[in-house]
RODREN-601605 format. One record per residue (C-alpha): residue in one letter; z negated, y, x negated. Coordinates in steps of 0.5 Angstrom, whole numbers, m for minus. Layout:
residues N
<site rest="a" up="Z" north="Y" east="X"/>
...
//
This chain:
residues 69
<site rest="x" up="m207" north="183" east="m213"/>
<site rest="x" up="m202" north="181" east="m217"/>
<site rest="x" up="m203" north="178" east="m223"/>
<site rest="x" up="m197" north="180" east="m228"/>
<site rest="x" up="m196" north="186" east="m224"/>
<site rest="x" up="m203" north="188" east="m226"/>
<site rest="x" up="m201" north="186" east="m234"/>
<site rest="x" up="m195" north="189" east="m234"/>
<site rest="x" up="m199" north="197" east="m231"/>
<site rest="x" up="m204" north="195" east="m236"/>
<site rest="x" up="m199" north="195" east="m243"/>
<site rest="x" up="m196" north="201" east="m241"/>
<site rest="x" up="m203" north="204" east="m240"/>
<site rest="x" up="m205" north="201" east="m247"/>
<site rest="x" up="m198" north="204" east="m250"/>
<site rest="x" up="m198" north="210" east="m247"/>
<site rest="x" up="m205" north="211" east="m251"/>
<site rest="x" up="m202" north="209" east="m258"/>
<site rest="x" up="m206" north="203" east="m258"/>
<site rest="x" up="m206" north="197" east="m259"/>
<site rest="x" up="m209" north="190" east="m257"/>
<site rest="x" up="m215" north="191" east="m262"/>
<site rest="x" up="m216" north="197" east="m261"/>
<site rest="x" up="m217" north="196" east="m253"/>
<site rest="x" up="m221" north="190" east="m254"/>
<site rest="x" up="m227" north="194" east="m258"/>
<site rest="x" up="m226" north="200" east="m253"/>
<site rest="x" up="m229" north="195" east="m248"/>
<site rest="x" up="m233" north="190" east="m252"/>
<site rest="x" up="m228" north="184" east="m251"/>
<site rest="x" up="m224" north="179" east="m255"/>
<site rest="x" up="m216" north="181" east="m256"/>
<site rest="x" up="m214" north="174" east="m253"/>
<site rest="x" up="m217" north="177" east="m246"/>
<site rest="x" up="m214" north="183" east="m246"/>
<site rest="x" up="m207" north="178" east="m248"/>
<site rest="x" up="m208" north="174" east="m243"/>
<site rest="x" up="m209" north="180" east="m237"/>
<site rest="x" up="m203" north="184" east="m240"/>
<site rest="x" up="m199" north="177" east="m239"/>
<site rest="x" up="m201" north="175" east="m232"/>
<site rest="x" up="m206" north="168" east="m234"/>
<site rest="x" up="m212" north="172" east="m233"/>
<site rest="x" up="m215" north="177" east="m229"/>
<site rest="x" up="m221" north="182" east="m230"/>
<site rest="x" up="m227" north="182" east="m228"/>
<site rest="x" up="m228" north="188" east="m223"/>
<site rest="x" up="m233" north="190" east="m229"/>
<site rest="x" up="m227" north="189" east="m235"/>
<site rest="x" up="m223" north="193" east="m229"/>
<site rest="x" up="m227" north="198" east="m229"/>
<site rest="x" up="m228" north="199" east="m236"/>
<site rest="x" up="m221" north="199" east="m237"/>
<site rest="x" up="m219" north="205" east="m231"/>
<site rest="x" up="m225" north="209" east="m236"/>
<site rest="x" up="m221" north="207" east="m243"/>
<site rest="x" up="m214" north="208" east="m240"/>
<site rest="x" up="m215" north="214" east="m237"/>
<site rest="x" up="m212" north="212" east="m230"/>
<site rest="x" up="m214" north="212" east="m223"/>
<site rest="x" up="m216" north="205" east="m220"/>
<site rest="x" up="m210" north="205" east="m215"/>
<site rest="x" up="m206" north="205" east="m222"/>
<site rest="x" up="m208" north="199" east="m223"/>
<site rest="x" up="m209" north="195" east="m215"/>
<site rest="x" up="m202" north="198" east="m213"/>
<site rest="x" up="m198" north="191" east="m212"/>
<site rest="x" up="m192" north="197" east="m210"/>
<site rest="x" up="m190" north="198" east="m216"/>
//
């Protein structure tokens, strides 16, 4: 999985949604610097965090574990 396409789905994903980094990281119990560092490619999240995102963002898993696109 790449790392930066993956930070690159989930700020468009966020977007999409009128949210902002905030908002996200209290929809998932995380700190804003973690959802920062996922859209930014230094970090990836858990497969927990993954699958709390895919509910919060409203997008199938493939959305974000297509390195294709």
């Amino acid at each position: 999985m790449d790392a930066k396409k993956l930070g690159k789905k989930l700020k468009l994903a966020r977007i999409e949604l009128d949210m902002n980094q905030n908002q996200l990281a209290e929809a998932l119990h995380i700190q804003q610097k973690s959802i920062s560092r996922y859209e930014t490619g230094l970090a990836l999240p858990s497969l927990e965090t993954l699958e709390k995102l895919v509910f919060v963002l409203k997008k199938p898993y493939g959305y974000f574990l297509d390195d294709s696109k």
